[in-house]
C-alpha positions in Angstrom: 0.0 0.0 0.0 1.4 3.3 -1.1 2.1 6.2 1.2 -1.3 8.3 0.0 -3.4 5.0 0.3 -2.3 4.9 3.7 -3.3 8.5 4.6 -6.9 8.0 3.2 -7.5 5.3 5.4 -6.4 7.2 8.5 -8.5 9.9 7.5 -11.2 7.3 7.1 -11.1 5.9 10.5 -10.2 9.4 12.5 -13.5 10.6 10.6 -15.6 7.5 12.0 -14.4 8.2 15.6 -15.1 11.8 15.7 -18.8 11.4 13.8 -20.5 10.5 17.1 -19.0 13.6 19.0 -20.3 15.9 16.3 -23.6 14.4 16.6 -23.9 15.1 20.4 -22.5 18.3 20.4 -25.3 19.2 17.5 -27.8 17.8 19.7 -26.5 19.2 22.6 -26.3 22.6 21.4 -30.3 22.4 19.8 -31.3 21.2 23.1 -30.1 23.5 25.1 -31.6 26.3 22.3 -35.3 24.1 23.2 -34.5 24.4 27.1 -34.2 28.3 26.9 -37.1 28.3 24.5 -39.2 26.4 27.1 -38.0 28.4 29.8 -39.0 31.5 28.5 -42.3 30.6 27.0 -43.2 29.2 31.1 -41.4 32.2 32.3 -43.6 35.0 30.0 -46.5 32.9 30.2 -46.2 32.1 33.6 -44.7 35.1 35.9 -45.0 38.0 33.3 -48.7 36.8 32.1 -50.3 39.8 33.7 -47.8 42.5 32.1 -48.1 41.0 28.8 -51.7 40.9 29.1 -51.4 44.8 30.3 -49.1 45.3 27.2 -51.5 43.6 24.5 -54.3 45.6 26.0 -52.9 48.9 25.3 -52.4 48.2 21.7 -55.5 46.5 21.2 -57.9 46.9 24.3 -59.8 50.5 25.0 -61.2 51.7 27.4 -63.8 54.5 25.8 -65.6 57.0 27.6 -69.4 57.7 26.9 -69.5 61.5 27.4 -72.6 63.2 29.6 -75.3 65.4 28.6 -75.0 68.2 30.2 -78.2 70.0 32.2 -79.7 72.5 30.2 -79.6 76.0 31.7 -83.3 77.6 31.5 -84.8 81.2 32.0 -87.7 81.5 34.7 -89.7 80.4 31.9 -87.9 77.8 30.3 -86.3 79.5 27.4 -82.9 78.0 26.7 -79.6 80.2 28.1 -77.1 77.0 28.3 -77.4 73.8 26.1 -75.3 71.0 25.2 -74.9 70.0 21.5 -73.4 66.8 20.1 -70.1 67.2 18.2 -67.3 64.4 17.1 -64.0 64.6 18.3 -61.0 63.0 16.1 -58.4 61.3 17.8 -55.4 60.3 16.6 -52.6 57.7 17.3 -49.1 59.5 15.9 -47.5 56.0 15.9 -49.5 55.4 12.7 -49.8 59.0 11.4 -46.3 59.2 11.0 -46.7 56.8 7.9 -49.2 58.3 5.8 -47.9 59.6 2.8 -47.8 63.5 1.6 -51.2 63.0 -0.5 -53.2 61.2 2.9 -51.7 64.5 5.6 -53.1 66.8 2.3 -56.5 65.2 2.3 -56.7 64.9 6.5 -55.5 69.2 6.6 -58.1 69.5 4.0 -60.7 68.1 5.8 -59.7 69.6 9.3 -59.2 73.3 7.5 -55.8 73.0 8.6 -52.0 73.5 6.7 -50.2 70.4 6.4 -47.4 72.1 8.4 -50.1 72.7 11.5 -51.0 69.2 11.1 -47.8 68.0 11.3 -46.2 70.4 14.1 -49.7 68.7 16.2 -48.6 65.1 15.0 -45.1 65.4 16.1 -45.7 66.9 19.6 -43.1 65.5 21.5 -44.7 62.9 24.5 -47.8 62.6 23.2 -49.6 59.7 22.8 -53.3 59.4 21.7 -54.1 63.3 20.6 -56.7 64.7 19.6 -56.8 66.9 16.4 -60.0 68.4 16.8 -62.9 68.5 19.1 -65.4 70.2 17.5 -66.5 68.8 13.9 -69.3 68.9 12.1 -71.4 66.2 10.9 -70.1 66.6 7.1 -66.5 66.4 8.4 -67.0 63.4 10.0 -68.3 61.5 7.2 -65.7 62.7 5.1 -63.2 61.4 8.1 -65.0 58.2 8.0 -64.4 58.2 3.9 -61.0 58.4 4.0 -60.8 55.3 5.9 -57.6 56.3 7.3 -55.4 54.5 9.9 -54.4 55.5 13.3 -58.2 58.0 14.2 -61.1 57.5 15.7 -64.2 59.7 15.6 -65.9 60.3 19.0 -69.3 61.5 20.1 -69.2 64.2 22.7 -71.0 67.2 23.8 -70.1 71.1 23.4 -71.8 73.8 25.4 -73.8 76.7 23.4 -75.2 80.1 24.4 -78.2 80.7 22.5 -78.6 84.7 23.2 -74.4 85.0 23.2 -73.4 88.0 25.6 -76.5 88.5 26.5 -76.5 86.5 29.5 -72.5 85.8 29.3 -71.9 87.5 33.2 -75.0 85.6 34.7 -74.5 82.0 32.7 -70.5 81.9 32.5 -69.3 79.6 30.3 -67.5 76.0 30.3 -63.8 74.6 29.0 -63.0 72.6 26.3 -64.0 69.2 28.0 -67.3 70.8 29.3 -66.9 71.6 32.8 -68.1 74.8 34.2 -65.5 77.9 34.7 -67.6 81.0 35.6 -70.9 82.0 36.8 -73.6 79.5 36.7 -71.9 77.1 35.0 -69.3 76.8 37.9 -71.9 77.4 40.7 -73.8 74.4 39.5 -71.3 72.3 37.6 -71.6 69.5 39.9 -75.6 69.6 39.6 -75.1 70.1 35.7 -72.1 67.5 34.6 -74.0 64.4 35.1 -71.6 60.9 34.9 -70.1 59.9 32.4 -70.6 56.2 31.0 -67.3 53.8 29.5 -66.8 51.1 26.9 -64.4 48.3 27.0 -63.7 47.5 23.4 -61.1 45.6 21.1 -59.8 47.4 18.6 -57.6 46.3 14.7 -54.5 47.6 13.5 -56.7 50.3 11.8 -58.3 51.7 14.7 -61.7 49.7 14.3 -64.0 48.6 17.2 -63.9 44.5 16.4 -65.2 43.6 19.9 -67.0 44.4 23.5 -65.1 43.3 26.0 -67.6 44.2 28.3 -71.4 45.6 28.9 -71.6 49.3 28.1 -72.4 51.2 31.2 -74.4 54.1 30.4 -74.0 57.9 31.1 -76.3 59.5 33.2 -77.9 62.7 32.1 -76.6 66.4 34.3 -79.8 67.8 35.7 -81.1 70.9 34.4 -81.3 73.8 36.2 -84.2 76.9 36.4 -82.9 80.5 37.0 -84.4 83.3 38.5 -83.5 85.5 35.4 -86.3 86.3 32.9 -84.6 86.3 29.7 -86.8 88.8 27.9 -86.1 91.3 30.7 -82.3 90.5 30.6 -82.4 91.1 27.0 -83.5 95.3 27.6 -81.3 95.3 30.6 -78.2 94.3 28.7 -79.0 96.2 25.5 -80.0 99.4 27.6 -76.9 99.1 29.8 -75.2 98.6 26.9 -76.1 102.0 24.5 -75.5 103.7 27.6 -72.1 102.4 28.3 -70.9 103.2 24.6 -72.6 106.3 24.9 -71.1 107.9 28.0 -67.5 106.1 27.3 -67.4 105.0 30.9 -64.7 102.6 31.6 -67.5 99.8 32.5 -70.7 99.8 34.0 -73.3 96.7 35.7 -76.8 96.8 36.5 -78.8 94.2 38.4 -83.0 93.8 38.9 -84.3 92.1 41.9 -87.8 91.2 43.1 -88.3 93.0 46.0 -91.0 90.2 47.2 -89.0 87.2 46.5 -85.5 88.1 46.1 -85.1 86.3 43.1 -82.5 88.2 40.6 -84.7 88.9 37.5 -81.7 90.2 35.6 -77.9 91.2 35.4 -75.4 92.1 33.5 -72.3 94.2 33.3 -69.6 96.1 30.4 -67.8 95.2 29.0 -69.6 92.2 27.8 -68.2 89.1 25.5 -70.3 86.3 23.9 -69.2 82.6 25.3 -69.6 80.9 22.2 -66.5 82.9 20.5 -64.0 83.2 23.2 -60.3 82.9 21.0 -60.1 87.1 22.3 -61.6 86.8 25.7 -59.3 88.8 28.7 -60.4 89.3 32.1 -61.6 92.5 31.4 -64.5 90.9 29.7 -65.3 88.4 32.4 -65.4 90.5 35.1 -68.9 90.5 36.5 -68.7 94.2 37.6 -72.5 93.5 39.6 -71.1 90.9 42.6 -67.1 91.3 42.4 -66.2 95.0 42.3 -66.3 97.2 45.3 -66.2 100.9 44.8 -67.4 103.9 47.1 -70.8 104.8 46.2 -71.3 108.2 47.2 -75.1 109.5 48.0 -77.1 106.3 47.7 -76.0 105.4 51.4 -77.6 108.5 52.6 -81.2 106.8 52.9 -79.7 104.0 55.7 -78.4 107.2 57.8 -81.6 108.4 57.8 -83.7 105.5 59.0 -81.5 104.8 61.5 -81.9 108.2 63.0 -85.6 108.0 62.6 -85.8 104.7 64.1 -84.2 105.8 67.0 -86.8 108.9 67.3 -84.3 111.5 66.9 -86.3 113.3 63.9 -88.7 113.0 61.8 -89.3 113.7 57.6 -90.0 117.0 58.6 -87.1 117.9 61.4 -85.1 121.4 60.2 -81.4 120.3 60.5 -79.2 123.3 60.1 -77.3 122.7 56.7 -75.4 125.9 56.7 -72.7 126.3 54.2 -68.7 124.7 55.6 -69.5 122.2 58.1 -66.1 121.0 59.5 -65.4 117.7 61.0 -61.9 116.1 61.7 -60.3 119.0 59.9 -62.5 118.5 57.2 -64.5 121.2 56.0 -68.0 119.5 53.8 -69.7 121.1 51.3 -72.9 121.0 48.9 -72.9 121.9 45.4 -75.7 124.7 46.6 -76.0 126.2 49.7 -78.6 125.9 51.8 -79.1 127.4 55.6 -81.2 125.0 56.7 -83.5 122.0 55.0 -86.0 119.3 56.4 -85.1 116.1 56.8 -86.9 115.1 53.5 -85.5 118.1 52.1 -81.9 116.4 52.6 -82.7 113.2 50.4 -84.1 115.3 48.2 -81.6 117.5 46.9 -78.8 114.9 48.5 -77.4 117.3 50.9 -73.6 115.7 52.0 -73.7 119.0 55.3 -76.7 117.5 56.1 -76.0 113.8 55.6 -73.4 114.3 57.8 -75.5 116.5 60.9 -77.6 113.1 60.9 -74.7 110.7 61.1 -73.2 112.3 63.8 -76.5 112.0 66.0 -75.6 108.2 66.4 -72.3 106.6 68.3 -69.6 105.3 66.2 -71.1 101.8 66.9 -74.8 102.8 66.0 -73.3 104.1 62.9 -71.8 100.6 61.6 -74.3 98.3 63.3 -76.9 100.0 60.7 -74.4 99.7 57.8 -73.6 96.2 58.6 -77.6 95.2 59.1 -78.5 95.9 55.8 -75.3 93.6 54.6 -73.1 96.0 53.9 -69.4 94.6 54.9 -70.9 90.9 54.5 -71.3 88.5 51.4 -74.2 89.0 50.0 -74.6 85.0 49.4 -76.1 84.5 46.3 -73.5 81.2 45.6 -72.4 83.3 42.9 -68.2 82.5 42.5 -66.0 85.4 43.2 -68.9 87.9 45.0 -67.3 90.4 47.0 -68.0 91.6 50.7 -67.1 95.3 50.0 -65.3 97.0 53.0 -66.8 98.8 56.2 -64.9 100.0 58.9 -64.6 98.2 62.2 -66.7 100.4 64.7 -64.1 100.7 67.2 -61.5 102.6 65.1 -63.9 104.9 62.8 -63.0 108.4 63.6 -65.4 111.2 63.5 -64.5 112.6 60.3 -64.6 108.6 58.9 -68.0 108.9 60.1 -68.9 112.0 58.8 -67.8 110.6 55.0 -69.6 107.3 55.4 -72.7 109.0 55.9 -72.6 109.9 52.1 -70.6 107.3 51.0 -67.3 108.3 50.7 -64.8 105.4 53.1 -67.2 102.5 52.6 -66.9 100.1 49.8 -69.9 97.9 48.6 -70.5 96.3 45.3 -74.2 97.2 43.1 -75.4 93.4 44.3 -74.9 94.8 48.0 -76.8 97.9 47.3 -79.9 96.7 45.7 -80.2 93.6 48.4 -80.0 96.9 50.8 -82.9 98.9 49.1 -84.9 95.7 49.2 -85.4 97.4 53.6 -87.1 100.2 52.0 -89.0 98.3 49.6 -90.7 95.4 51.7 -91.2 97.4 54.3 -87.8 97.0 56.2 -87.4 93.0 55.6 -84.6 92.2 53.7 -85.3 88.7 51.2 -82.7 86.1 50.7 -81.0 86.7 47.6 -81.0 83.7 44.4 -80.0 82.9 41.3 -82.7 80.3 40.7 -86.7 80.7 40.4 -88.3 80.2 43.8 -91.7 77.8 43.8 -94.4 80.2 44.7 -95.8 77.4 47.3 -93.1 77.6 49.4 -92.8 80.8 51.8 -89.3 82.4 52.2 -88.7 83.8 55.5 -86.5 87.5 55.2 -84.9 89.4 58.2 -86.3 92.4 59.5 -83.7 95.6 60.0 -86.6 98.3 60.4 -89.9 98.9 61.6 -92.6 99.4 58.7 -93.1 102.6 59.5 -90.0 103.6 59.3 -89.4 102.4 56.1 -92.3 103.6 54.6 -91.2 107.1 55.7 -88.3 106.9 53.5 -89.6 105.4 50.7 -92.1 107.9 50.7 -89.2 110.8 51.0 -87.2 108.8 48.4 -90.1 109.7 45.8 -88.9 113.3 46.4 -86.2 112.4 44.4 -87.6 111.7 41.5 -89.8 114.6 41.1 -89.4 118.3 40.5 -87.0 119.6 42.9 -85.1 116.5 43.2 -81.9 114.4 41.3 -83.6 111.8 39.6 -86.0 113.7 37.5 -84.7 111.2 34.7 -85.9 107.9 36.1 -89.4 109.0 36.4 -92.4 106.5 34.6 -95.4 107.6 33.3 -97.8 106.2 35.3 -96.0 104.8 38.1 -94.5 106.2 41.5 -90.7 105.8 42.1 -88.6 106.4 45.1 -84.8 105.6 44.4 -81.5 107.7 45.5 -78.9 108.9 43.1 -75.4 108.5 43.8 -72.1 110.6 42.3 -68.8 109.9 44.2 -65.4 111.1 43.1 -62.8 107.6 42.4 -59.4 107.2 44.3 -56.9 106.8 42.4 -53.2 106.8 43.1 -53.3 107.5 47.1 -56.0 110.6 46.6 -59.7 110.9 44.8 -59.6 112.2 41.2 -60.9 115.6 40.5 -62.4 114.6 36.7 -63.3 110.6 37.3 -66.2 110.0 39.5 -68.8 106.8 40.0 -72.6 107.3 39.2 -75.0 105.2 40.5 -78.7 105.1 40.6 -81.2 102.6 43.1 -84.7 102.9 42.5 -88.2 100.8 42.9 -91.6 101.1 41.7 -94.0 101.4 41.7 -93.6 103.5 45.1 -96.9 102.7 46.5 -96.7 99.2 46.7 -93.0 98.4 45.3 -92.3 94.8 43.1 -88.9 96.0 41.5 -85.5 97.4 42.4 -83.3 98.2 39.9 -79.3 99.4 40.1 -77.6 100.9 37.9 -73.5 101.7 38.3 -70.9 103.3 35.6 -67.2 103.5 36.5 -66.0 106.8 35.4 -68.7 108.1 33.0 -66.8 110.8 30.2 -68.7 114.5 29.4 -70.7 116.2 31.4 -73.5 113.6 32.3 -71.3 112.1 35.0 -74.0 112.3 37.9 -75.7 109.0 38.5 -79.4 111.3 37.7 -77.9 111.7 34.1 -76.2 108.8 33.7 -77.6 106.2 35.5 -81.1 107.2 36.0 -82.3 107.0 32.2 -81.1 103.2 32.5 -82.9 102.7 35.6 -86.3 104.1 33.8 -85.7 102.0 31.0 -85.3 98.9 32.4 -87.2 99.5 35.2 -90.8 100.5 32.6 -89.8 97.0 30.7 -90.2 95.3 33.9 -93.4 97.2 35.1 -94.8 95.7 31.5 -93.4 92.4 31.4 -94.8 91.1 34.5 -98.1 93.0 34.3 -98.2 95.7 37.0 -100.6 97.7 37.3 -100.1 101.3 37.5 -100.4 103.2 40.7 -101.4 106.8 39.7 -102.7 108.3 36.2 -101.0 109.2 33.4 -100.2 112.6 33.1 -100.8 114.7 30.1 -98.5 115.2 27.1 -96.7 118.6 28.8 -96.1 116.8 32.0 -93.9 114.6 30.3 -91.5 116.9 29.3 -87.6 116.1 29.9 -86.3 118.4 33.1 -82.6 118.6 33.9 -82.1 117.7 37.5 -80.2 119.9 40.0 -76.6 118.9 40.2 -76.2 116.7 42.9 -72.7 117.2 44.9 -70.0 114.4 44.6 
């Protein structure tokens, strides 16, 4: 046997012992590979069954939330002022957005109204996951959504709030946010009562975003309850567009008026300027929101004469008719107070009736310091007026113990005291129920069910002033301008320079009218503020009254009271300029 024969056969034999080795190791190696593979399959299946079960569910598994109707928000009479509307929402998972071509983005954008660029700076948000790319479509854009048949969005039913009469109830109503939950006025007040609960769905869903299962029952949602305000929406239409004409009209940096039921205490109608309408809010600023009626204080000047007045009555210490000597310079504290007109000496009535400050002030300083306050603060002045309104203000009195004379002697006519409009016509409601004072609300009492008020002054007494409070509408007096045809009235103007900058402003005042009618038997109270009124018709009987007239006629009418003396002939009704009344 050659030499290469030889090495062949080795070869042969060396390749016959190592064969089995090979085999093993093979088998060795693939069942080790099928050990691991078993291991992990018990272990994932096993220990991590829940987590992978967590993890499958969030690709495939939703939870879906069935929104709430919202309450309805209704006038006294059930005229719409809040109601919910259905709308679709897209969502939109970005994971699957990403890869849509350039002609899908341009057909989405078109749709939505939006640039592809806008489309794509919302897609690529960084940290987002589910988004949603709009919340308020219309039923033609959804079907078109629905035609594109698109990956990665889902269309979903919810509800967006609507203001049928826009700004005309914006400061009583308020408005909601983008997922429908209440953010001012009624709207907050009540959201609880309003909201209602929301139902869910537990659904599978495909790659393309498609409901293929229910996982589990649907639970319903449950309906918000609706809600029945105080406000009559007819009257809050001519309250608002007659606050309104005069606002533009006398340039005033804003203005509010309010409407009460002296009876009840229900508020028939408010509203304040600037105004805003809640539908369209992409320009809204504070400015706008600010109910001017409940949150803003501001010194009131001559409308807190009247309280001064009762008080001393009450006590016996005069009469309508007392002389109180009025002469020209009175000083107090260092502080010398004046009238616009000088008078010697006036009556009691007399005082009111031209809105005397000299003799505002002899009055006040017939009571203790304590007197003084205890009759501001009974008539809820320096307290909440508790309507459940958000944001209402308790205006500012002073503490009785520290009010110095000459503190006193400016309070009487309303200069050191800050109150809001709410607080003032809730404080007239003394003089027009005979000296009870009727809970304040927002929503429409049941007739059948009595509500108890508080007493701050005999009947008498407050029929004295009311009847003293007519002077001022009539010849002679401030208000000539807020008389009615065929009706008494008895109100109080009010003219008060503002404090600006550590000191009051010699050109920027507040004008204010409070009045009710009809006089002999009263039903309504209307107030009437405007923050820094521009021209010459700054007094609150220039201003203010006209408003009050208005408003205060369109009540008379709407709720069909009669009138309580006749209509004068044509001359009577002739315009008079009142006398100026001092600020």
């Amino acid at each position: 046997m050659n030499h290469a024969a030889r090495n062949r056969a080795s070869r042969q034999i060396l390749q016959m012992h190592l064969a089995p080795w090979r085999t093993w190791l093979v088998a060795g190696v693939l069942g080790l590979w099928a050990v691991l593979l078993i291991g992990r399959a018990l272990y994932l299946q096993g220990l991590q069954h829940s987590f992978l079960q967590d993890k499958g569910d969030e690709i495939a598994a939703r939870r879906l939330t069935i929104p709430a109707y919202r309450g309805m928000i209704l006038d006294r009479d059930g005229r719409p002022l809040a109601i919910s509307r259905p709308v679709e929402t897209l969502w939109g998972w970005p994971d699957k957005i990403d890869h849509y071509d350039a002609q899908q983005l341009a057909h989405l954008a078109a749709v939505l109204g939006l640039p592809v660029q806008e489309l794509k700076r919302r897609i690529q948000t960084p940290g987002r996951g589910i988004l949603s790319l709009d919340r308020d479509l219309d039923p033609k854009q959804a079907a078109r959504i629905t035609e594109l048949n698109l990956p990665g969005l889902q269309l979903q039913r919810e509800f967006r709030r609507y203001y049928p009469d826009g700004s005309v109830a914006a400061h009583v109503v308020g408005f909601t946010n983008v997922d429908d939950v209440g953010q001012d006025g009624i709207e907050l007040a009540y959201n609880d009562w309003l909201e209602g609960k929301p139902g869910a769905r537990h659904v599978i869903r495909d790659r393309r975003g498609r409901i293929v299962a229910e996982l589990s029952p649907e639970r319903d949602a449950r309906q918000g309850g609706n809600l029945t305000l105080s406000i009559d929406l007819k009257l809050q239409y001519i309250a608002h567009k007659a606050l309104k004409e005069a606002f533009e009209t006398s340039h005033a940096e804003d203005a509010g008026i309010v409407v009460l039921d002296a009876r009840t205490g229900e508020i028939l109608a408010m509203s304040s300027m600037p105004d805003y309408d809640p539908n369209h809010r992409a320009n809204l600023n504070p400015r706008m929101v600010r109910n001017r009626v409940l949150t803003d204080n501001y010194e009131p000047g001559s409308v807190m004469k009247p309280f001064t007045v009762a008080d001393v009555m009450q006590r016996g210490l005069v009469t309508p008719d007392t002389v109180i000597d009025t002469a020209p310079g009175y000083a107090v504290g260092g502080k010398v107070i004046r009238d616009d007109e000088d008078f010697p000496e006036q009556t009691v009535t007399q005082i009111l009736q031209r809105s005397s400050n000299i003799g505002a002030v002899h009055l006040a300083m017939m009571l203790s310091s304590q007197q003084f306050i205890d009759n501001f603060r009974s008539v809820g002045f320096g307290e909440y007026p508790d309507t459940g309104f958000p944001g209402e203000s308790d205006g500012y009195l002073h503490p009785w113990r520290t009010l110095r004379p000459v503190d006193q002697a400016t309070e009487a006519y309303g200069y050191g005291v800050s109150v809001t409009l709410m607080q003032l016509a809730r404080a007239y409601m003394a003089f027009a129920n005979n000296g009870v004072i009727m809970p304040l609300t927002f929503l429409k009492r049941d007739p059948a069910e009595p509500v108890q008020g508080v007493r701050v002054y005999p009947a008498r007494i407050a029929e004295e002033v009311r009847q003293m409070l007519m002077t001022v509408t009539q010849d002679g007096g401030t208000a000539v301008r807020a008389d009615i045809p065929g009706y008494t009235v008895a109100g109080k103007t009010g003219t008060a320079h503002k404090w600006i900058n550590g000191r009051y402003a010699e050109n920027q005042y507040y004008a204010t009218f409070v009045g009710m009618a009809p006089a002999t038997r009263p039903r309504f109270i209307v107030a009437v503020m405007f923050n820094d009124p521009k021209g010459p018709n700054y007094y609150g009987g220039l201003v203010a009254a006209p408003v009050f007239a208005q408003v205060m006629a369109a009540a008379l009418r709407e709720f069909n009271v009669a009138p309580d003396e006749p209509m004068p002939p044509p001359a009577v009704l002739t315009q008079k300029s009142p006398p100026r009344e001092p600020a």
